[in-house]
VEXDREN-2710 file (C-alpha; in Angstrom, 1 decimal):
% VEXDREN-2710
k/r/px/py/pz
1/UNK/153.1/-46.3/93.8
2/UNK/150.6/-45.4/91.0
3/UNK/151.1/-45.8/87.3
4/UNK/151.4/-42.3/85.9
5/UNK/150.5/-41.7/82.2
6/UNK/153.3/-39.8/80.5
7/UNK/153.5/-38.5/76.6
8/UNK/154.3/-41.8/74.1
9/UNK/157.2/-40.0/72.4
10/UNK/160.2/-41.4/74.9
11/UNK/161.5/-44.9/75.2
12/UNK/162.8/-44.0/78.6
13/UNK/163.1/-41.5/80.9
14/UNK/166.1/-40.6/83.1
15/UNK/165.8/-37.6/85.4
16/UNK/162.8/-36.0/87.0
17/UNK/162.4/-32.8/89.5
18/UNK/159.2/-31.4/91.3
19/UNK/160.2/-27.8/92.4
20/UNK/157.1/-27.8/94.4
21/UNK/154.3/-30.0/95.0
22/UNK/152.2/-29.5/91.6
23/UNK/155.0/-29.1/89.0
24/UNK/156.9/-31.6/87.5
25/UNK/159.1/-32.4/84.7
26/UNK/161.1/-35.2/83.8
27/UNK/163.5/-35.9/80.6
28/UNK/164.8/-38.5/79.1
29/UNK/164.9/-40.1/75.0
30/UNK/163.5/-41.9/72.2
31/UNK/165.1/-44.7/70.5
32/UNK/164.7/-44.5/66.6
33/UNK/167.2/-44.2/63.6
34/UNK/169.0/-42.0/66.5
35/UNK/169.1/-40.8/70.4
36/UNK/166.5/-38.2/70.5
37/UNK/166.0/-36.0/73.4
38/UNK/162.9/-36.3/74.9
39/UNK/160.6/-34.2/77.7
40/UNK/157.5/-34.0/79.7
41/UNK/155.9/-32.1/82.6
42/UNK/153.2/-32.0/84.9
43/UNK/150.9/-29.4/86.0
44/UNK/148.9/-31.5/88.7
45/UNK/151.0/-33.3/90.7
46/UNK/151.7/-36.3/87.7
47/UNK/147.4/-36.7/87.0
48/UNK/148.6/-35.6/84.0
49/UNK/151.9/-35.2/81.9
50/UNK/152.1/-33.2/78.6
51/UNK/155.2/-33.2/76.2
52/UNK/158.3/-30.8/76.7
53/UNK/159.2/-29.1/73.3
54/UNK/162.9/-29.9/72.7
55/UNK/165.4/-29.0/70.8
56/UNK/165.5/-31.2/67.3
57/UNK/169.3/-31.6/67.4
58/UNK/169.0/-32.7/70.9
59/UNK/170.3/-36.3/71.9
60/UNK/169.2/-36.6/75.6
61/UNK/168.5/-35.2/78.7
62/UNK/170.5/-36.8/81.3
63/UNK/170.1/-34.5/85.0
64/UNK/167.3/-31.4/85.6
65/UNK/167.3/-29.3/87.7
66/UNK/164.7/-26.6/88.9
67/UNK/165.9/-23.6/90.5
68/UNK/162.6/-22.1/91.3
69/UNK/159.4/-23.0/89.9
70/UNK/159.7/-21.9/86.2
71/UNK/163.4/-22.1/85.8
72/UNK/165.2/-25.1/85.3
73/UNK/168.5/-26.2/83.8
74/UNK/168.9/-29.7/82.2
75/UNK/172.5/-31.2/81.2
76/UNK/173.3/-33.6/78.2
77/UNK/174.5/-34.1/74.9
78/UNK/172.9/-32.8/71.1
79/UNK/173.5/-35.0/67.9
80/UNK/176.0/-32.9/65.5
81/UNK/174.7/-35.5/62.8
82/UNK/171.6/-38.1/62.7
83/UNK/172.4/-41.6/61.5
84/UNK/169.2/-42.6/60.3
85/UNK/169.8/-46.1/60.8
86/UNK/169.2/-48.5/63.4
87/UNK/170.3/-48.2/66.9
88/UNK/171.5/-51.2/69.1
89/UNK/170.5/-49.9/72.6
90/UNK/172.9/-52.9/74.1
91/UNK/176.1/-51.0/72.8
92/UNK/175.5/-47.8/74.8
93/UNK/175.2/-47.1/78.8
94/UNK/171.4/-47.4/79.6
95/UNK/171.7/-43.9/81.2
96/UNK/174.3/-41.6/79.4
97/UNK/173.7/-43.3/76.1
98/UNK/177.8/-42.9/75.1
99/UNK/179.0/-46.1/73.2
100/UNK/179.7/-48.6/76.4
101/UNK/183.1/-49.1/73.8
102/UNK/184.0/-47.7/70.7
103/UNK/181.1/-48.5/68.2
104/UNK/181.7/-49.8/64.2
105/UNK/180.3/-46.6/62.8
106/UNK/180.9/-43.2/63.6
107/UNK/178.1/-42.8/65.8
108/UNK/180.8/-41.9/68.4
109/UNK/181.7/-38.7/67.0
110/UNK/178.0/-37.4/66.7
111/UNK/177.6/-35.6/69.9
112/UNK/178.7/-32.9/71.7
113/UNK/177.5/-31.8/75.0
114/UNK/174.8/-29.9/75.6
115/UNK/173.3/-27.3/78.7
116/UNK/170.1/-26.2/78.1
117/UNK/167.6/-23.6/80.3
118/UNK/163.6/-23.8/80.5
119/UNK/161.8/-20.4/81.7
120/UNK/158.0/-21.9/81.6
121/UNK/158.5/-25.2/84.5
122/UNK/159.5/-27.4/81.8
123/UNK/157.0/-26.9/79.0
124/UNK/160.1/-25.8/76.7
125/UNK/163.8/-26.2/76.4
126/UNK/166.2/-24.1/74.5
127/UNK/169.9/-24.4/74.5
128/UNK/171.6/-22.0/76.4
129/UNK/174.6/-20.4/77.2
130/UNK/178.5/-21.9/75.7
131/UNK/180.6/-24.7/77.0
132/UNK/184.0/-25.5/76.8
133/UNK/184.3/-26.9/73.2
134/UNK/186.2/-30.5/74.5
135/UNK/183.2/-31.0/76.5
136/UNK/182.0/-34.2/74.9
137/UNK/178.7/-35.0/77.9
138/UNK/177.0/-33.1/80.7
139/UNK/176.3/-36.5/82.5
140/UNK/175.3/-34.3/86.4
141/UNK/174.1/-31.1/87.5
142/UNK/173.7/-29.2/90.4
143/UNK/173.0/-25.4/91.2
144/UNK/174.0/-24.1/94.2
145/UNK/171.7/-20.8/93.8
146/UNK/170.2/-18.7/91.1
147/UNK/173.5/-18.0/89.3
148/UNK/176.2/-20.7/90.5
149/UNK/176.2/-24.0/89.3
150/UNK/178.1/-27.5/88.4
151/UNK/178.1/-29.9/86.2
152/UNK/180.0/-33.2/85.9
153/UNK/181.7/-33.1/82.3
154/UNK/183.0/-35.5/80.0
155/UNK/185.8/-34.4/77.7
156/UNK/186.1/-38.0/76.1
157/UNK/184.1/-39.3/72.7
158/UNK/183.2/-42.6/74.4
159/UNK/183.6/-41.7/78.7
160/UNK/185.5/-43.5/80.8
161/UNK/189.1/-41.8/80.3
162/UNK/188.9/-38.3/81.4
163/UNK/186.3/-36.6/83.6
164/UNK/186.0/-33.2/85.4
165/UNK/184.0/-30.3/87.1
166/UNK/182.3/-27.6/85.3
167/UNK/181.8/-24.6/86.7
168/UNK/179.2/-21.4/85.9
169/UNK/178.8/-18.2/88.2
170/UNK/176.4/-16.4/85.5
171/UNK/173.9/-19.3/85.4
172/UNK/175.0/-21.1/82.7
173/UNK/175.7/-18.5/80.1
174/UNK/180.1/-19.5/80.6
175/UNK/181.4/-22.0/82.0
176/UNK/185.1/-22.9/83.5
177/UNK/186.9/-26.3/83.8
178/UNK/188.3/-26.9/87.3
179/UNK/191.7/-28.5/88.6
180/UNK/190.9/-31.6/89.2
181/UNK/193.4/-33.4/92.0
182/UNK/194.3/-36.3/89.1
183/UNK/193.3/-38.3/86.2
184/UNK/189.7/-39.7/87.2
185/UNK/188.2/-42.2/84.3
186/UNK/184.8/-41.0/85.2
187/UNK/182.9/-38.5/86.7
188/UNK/179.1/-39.0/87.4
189/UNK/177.7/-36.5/88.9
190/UNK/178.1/-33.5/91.3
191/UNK/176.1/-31.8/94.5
192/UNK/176.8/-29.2/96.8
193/UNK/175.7/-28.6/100.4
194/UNK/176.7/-24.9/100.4
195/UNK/178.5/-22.4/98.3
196/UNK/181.5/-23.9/99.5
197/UNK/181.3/-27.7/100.3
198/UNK/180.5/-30.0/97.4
199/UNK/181.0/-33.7/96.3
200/UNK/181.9/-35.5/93.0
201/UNK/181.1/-39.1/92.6
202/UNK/182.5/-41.1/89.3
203/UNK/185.5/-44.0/89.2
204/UNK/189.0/-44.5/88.3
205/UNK/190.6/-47.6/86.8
206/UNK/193.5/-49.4/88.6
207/UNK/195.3/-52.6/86.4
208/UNK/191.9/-53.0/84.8
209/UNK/190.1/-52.9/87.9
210/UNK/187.1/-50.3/88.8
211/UNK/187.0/-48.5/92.2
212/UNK/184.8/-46.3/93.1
213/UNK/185.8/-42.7/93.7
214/UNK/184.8/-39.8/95.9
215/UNK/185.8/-36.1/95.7
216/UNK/185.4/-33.2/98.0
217/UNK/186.2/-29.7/97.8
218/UNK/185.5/-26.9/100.6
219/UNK/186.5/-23.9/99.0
220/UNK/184.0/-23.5/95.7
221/UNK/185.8/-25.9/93.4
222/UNK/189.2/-23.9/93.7
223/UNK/190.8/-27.6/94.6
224/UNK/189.6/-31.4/95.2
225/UNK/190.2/-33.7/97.8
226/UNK/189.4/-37.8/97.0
227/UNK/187.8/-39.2/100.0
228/UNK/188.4/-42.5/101.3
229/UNK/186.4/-45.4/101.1
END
């Protein structure tokens, strides 16, 4: 492995995609008086990296993904509100950055989630398109093909109580809540093999106990099967 040389504007960086062998882009945040969504991208197979312009309001960019090489889709969450004071990094999950429990200020109500498109390989982000308005996180993504994709959704302030399946067959512009088979705490991320066959991975509490949980679904999302382990 060799050291690459990204931007100094991001305290750390969370997803990455090369959708071919010279462009890259990778997302992630910055740490300050707030979450700040952060960006960069690559032009030359990571020699260099330049910054991603993104959204002010924007709070993170948790999953990318490149459906050809300029267009990309990125999920996540935008700050409704900026604190502007000091964050404790040790209260939030290192990846999703929702409170790990409910937080003494009201940093837990200042996010919603956000889906947003790039149309130049990652050099700029915009928010695109309208999700369900319970839709708290976009923690995973995954496009099937140009115009149908999913994204793992979190319809809780803090995570953890109630997760499901997005759904988008206009490439993000809408997007529909699926049935999912019962109450699952958390929902991680999704990926499909076909237009048909896909997999959601998350957890689901049992008298205070964890277990890991798999779904699967054969027919597009229309219903979910929880796989045993």
């Amino acid at each position: 492995w060799v050291y690459q040389q990204p931007p100094n504007n991001a305290s750390s960086y969370i997803t990455v995609d090369f959708p071919n062998s010279l462009t890259g882009i990778t997302g992630g945040s910055f740490i300050g008086t707030d979450f700040f969504g952060r960006g960069a991208y690559t032009t030359n197979s990571g020699t260099n990296w330049q910054q991603s312009q993104v959204p002010d309001s924007c709070r993170v960019l948790v999953d990318i993904e490149f459906i050809d090489n300029s267009t990309g889709y990125c999920a996540g969450a935008y700050n409704i509100i900026v604190m502007n004071c000091p964050i404790d990094p040790s209260k939030y999950d290192k990846r999703t950055l929702r409170p790990i429990s409910r937080v003494n200020d009201f940093s837990a109500d200042n996010y919603k989630g956000l889906f947003m498109r790039s149309t130049n390989s990652g050099q700029s982000w915009q928010s695109y398109g309208a999700l369900p308005s319970n839709v708290y996180y976009l923690l995973g993504l995954d496009f099937v093909n140009s115009t149908t994709g999913y994204a793992a959704a979190s319809y809780n302030i803090s995570g953890g109580v109630n997760d499901g399946v997005l759904k988008t067959t206009n490439a993000g512009l809408t997007w529909a809540a699926l049935t999912m088979p019962e109450n699952i705490n958390s929902i991680h991320d999704v990926y499909f093999q076909d237009i048909n066959t896909g997999f959601a991975i998350g957890y689901d509490v049992v008298n205070d106990t964890s277990r890991g949980v798999i779904l699967k679904t054969t027919n597009a999302g229309a219903s979910w099967s929880r796989q045993v382990i």
